[in-house]
N, C-alpha and C positions, 0 to 999 in steps of 0.2 A: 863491876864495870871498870873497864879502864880507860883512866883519863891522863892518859901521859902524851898532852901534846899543848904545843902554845896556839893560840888561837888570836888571831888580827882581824877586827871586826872592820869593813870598808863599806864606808857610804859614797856611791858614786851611781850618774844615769845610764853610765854606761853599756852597750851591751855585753855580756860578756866576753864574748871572742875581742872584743874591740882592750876591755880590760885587761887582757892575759897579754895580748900583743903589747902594752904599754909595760905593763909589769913586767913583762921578758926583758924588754927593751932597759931599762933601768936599772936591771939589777944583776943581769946576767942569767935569771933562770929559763928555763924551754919548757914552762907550763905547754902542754896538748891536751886537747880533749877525748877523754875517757869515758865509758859506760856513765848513764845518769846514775845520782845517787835515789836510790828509792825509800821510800820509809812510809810506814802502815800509821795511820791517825786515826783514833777510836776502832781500831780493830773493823773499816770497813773497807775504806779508802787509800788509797796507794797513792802516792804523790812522788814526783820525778824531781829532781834538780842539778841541774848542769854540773857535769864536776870535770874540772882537768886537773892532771897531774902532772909532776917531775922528780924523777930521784937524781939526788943528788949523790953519786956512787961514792964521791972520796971522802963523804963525810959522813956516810950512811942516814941522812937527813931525806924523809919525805914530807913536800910540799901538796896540798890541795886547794884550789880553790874552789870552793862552792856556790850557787846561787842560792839565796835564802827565799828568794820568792820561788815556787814552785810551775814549773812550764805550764799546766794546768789548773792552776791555782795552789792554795795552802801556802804556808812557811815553815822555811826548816824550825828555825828558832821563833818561832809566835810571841814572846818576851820581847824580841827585837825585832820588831818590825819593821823598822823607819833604816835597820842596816840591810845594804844591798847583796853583798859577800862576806864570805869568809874565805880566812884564809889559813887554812890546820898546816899544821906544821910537826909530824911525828918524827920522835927522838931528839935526843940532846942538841941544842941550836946554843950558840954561843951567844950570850947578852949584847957584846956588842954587834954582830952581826946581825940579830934580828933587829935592834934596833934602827942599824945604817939601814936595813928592807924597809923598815917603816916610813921615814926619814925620807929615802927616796921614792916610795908608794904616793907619800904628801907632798910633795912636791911637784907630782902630777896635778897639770891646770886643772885637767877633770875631773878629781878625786878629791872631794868635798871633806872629809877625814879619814885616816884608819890609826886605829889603835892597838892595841892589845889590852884584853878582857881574861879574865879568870874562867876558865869553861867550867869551875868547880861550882860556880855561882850561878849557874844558868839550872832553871829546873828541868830544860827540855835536852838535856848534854847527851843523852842515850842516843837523840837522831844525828851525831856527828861521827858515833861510831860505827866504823865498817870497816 
């Protein structure tokens, strides 16, 4: 499995279209929404979760944001309950640049924290890849 991406874990009440519009807004990106993310739990159930995206062309950098709660219930990451998004970030992101994202992520009234988390630590890391 490959885990080559940075992950920004956000606790906020936000809906999500309400969040991407904030986050565009702050930092420059053009998150849009894209296909749900799906993912199969105990081999019965199918579960959806909001995902938008944006490539970032000139730096070959993809951004997703996902909802961790599931449109019809479930959680992407069940470890992390209490976080509301995520935010994947595949290929090489420059340190201080992720961090100015987060920086300005927190600084939104709305946005109760976001961090960066180690995806290597999470037992449930297989539902964030696609």
């Amino acid at each position: 499995m490959d885990i080559d991406f940075n992950l920004v874990a956000i606790t906020c009440p936000l809906k999500d279209y309400r969040l991407c519009y904030y986050i565009n807004k702050v930092t420059g990106l053009d998150l849009h929404k894209i296909d749900d993310h799906e993912i199969w739990q105990d081999n019965q159930h199918s579960f959806y979760f909001g995902r938008y995206y944006y490539e970032d062309s000139n730096n070959e950098i993809s951004y997703y944001l996902l909802n961790n709660k599931g449109l019809e219930g479930g959680v992407l990451i069940p470890e992390m309950k209490v976080t509301d998004f995520f935010l994947l970030i595949k290929n090489a992101i420059d340190d201080e640049l992720l961090e100015w994202q987060i920086d300005q992520i927190n600084n939104l009234k709305e946005v109760v924290v976001a961090s960066e988390i180690d995806p290597h630590k999470l037992k449930s890391r297989e539902n964030l890849v696609f």
